[in-house]
C-alpha positions in Angstrom: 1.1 11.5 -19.5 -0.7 13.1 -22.7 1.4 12.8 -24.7 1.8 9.1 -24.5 0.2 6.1 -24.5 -0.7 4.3 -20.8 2.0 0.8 -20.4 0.0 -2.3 -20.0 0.9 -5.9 -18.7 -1.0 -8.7 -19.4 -0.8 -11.8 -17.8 -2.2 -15.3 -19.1 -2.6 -18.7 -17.4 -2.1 -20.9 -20.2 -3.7 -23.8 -17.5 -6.6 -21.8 -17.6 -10.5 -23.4 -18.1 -11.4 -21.5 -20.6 -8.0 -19.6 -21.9 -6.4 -20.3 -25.2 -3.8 -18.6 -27.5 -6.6 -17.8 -29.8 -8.5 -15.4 -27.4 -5.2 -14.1 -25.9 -4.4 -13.0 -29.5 -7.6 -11.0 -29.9 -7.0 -9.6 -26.4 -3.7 -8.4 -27.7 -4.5 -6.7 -30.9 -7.7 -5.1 -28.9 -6.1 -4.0 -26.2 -2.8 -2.5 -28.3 -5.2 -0.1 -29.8 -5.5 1.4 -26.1 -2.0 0.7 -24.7 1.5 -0.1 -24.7 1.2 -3.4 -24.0 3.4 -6.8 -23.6 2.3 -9.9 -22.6 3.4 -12.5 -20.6 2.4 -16.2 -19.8 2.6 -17.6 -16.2 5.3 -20.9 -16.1 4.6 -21.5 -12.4 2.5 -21.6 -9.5 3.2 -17.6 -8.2 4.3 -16.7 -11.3 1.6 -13.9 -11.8 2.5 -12.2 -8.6 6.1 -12.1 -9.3 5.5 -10.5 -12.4 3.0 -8.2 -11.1 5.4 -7.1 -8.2 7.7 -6.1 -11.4 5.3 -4.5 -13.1 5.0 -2.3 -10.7 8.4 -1.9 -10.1 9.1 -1.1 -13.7 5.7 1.7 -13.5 3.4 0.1 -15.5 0.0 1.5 -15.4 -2.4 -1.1 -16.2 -1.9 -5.3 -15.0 -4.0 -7.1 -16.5 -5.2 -10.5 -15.4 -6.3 -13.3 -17.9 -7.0 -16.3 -16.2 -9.2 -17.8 -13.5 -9.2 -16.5 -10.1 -5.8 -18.2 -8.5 -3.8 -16.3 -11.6 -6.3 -13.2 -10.3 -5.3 -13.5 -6.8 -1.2 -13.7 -7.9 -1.9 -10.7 -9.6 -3.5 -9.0 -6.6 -0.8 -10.4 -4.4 2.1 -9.3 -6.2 0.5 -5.7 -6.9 0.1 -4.8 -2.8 3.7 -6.1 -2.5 4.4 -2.0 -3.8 3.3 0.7 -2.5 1.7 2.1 0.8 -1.4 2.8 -0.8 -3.7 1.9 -3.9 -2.4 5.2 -5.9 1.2 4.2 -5.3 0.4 0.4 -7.7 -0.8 -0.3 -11.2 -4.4 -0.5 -11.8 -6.1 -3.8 -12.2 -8.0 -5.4 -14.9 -9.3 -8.5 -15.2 -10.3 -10.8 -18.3 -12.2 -13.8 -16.8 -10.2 -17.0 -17.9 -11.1 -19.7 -15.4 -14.6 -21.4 -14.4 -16.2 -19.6 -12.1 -14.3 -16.4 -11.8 -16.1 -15.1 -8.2 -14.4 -11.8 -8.0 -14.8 -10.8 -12.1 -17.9 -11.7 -11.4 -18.6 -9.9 -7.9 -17.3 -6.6 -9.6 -20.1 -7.1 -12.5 -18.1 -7.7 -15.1 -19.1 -9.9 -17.9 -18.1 -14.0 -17.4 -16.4 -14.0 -21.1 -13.4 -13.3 -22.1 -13.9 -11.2 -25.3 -17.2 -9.2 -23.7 -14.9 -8.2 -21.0 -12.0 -6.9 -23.4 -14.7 -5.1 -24.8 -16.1 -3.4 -21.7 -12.3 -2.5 -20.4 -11.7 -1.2 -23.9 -14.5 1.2 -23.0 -13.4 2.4 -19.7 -10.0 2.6 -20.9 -11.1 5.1 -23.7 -12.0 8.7 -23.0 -9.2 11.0 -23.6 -5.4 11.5 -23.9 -5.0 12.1 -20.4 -5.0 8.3 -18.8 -4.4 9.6 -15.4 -6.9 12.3 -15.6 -9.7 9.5 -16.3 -8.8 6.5 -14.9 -10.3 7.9 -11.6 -13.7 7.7 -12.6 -13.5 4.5 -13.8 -11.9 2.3 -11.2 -13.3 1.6 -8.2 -11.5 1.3 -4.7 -12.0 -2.8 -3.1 -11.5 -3.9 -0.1 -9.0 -6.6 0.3 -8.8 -9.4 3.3 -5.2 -10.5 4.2 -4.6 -13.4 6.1 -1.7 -14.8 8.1 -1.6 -18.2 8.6 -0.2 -20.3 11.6 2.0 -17.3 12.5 4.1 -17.2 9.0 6.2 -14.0 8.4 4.0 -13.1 5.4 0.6 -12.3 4.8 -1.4 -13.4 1.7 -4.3 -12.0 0.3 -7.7 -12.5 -0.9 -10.0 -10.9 -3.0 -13.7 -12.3 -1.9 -13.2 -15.2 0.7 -10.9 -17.8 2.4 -11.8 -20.7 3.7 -10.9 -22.8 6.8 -12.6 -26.2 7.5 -14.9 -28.4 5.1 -15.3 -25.9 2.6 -11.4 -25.8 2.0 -11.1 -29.6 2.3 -14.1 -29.6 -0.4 -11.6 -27.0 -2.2 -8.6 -29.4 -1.6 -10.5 -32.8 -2.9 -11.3 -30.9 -6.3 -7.6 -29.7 -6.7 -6.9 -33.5 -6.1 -9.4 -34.7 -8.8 -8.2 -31.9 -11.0 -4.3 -33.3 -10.9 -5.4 -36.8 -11.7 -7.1 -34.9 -15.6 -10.6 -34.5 -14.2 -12.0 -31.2 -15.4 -12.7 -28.2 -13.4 -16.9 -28.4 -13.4 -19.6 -27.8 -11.4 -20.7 -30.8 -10.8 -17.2 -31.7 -9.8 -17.4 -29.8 -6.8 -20.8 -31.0 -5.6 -19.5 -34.7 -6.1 -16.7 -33.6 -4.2 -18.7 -31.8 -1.5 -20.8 -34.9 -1.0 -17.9 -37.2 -0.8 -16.1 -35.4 2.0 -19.6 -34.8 4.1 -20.3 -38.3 3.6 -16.9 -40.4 4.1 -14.5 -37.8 5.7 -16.1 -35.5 8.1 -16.1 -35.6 11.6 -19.5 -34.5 12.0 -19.7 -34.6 16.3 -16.5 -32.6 17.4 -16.3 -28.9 16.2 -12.3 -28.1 16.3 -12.4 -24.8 15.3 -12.8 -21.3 17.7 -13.2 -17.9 16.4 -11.9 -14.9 18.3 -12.9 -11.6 17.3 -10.9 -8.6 17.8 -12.4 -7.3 21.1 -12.3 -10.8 22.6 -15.3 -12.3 22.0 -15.3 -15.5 21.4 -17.6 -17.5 19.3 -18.9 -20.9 19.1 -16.9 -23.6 18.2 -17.6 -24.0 14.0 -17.2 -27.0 11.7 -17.2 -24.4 9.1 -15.7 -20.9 8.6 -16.0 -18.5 5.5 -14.5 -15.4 6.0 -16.0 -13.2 2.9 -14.8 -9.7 1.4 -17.9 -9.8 -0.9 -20.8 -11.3 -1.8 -21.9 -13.9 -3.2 -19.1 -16.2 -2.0 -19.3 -18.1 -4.6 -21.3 -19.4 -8.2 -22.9 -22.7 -8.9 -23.3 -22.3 -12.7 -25.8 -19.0 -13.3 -26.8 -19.0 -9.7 -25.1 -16.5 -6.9 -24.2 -18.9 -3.6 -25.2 -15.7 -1.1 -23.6 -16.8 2.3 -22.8 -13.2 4.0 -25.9 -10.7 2.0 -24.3 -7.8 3.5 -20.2 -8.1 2.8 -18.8 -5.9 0.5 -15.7 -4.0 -1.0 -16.5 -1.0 1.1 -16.5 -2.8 4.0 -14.6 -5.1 6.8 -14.6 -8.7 6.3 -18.0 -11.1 7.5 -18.1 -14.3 8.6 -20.0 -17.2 7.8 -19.8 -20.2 10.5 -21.4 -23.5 10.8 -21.9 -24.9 14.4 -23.0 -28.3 13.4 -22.7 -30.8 10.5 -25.8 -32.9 11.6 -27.7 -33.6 8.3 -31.2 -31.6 9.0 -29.8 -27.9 9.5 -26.7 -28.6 6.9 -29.3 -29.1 4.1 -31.7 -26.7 5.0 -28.6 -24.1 5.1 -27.5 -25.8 1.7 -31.1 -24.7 0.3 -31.2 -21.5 1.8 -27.7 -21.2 0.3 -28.4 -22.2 -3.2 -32.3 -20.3 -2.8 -30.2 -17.0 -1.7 -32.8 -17.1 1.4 -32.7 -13.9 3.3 -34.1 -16.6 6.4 -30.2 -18.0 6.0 -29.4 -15.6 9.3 -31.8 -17.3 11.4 -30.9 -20.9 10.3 -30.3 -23.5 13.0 -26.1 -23.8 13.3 -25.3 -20.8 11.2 -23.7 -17.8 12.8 -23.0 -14.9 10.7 -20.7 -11.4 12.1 -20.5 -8.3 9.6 -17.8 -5.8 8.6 -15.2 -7.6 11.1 -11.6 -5.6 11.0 -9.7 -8.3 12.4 -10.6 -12.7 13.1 -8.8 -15.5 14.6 -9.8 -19.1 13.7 -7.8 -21.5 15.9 -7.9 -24.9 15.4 -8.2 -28.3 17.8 -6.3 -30.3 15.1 -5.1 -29.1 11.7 -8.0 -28.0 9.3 -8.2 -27.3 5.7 -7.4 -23.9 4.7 -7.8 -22.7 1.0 -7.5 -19.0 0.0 -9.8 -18.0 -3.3 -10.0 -21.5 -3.9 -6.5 -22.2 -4.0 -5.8 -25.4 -1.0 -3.1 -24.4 0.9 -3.1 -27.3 3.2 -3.9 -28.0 7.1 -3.5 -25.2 9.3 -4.1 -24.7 13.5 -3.8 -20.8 13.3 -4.8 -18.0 11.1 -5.9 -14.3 11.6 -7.5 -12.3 9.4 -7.5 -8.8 8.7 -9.9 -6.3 6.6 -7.3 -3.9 4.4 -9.8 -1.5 3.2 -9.3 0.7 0.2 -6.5 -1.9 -1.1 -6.6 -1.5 -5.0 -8.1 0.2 -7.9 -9.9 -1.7 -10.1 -11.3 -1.1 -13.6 -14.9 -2.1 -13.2 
């Protein structure tokens, strides 16, 4: 390929927090300077991952993903639907669009749009030879895929999923959000509050975790199933539920055994104070580098995906896919 220029796609969510046709045009004349590039908006909910799929279809080199992290996780989704193997699909970028941006963020690059046009600019710089280079300056992640209730297709996730009151927190925003309430912060604390408080069976635990070797674990109110860490932002300030997950690992688990109120807010504070006592916390359990979990539910719980709510499941397994994608970083 030296004697041509690397093909690029980029893909904006238009819905996005904190995208706008302004920035996309900068990100367009920037990035040209590096790449062939076109540009497409998304017009639907899995929009992204269709047109990933196609980039790779068509050999592009490069998708790149402007948005928050749903349009991140299309992206991701429709690149592993090519391929056996992470040299086989397009590289992925990402320009944070959205509010919190976990995995942008968990990869260290910066949370605004323009600074991180500017630092891909730099990595995709360096010689004629885009194949040659790009080696040394991508990194391999870790993905976890997840099937849900025994459906014929996995999804994936790029840094946790969610099944229980995290994901009905999750699915209370998504509500708020579709009735013109923006995406903030303190949104999701309101919201957290209002489901522990008014809608939470706090005395029956419905959900069981089975490892793969059998072991089964104590019945959970809660269960994060992390790729990397943190888990998640509140503003500035990394929410460090599973310290040692991480792209070159299996998946960990975070678990909650009870909801009474004493151990929940002492595990909130150890949570927002990134406490390394968290592992010792009354009602948490925590498992590391897992290759396989399944969560099976009394009842149908809340399950959300990268913070996208993807309604009441019983069922889902979990699976680590280890050196899934490269990614510019």
């Amino acid at each position: 390929m030296s004697d041509e220029r690397a093909r690029g796609l980029l893909i904006m969510n238009p819905k996005a927090t904190t995208a706008s046709e302004g920035t996309l045009d900068v990100l367009v004349g920037a990035l040209s300077s590096e790449l062939e590039l076109r540009h497409e908006h998304t017009r639907y909910r899995g929009h992204a991952a269709d047109l990933a799929e196609q980039a790779a279809e068509d050999g592009v080199d490069v998708v790149i993903a402007f948005g928050g992290d749903g349009t991140v996780n299309e992206a991701v989704t429709g690149l592993m639907a090519h391929g056996s193997g992470p040299e086989d699909r397009p590289r992925l970028a990402i320009v944070p669009g959205g509010s919190t941006n976990v995995f942008a963020r968990a990869l260290g690059l910066p949370n605004h749009a323009v600074e991180a046009t500017g630092a891909l600019l730099r990595l995709l710089r360096g010689g004629d030879d885009f194949d040659a280079r790009y080696v040394d300056r991508t990194r391999l992640v870790s993905l976890g895929a997840v099937r849900p209730d025994d459906e014929p297709d996995e999804r994936y996730f790029t840094f946790s999923a969610g099944f229980g009151f995290d994901a009905a927190v999750v699915g209370e925003v998504e509500r708020q959000r579709a009735n013109g309430k923006k995406s903030t912060h303190t949104l999701y604390v309101r919201s957290a509050l209002r489901e522990y408080f008014r809608r939470t069976d706090k005395r029956n635990a419905p959900i069981t975790a089975k490892a793969e070797d059998g072991t089964v674990l104590p019945e959970l109110f809660m269960a994060i199933i992390a790729n990397t860490s943190p888990w998640t932002y509140l503003g500035q300030r990394q929410i460090i539920a599973t310290p040692k997950a991480g792209f070159e690992t299996g998946l960990d688990l975070f678990g909650l055994t009870t909801l009474a109120a004493v151990p929940v807010w002492q595990t909130v504070g150890r949570l927002i104070a990134s406490s390394p006592r968290l592992a010792t916390g009354r009602g948490v359990i925590l498992r590391h580098d897992l290759p396989e979990l399944t969560l099976l539910a009394q009842r149908p719980v809340p399950f959300q995906v990268d913070g996208d709510y993807l309604g009441p499941r019983e069922r889902v397994t979990f699976r680590s896919v280890p050196a899934a994608l490269r990614v510019f970083a």
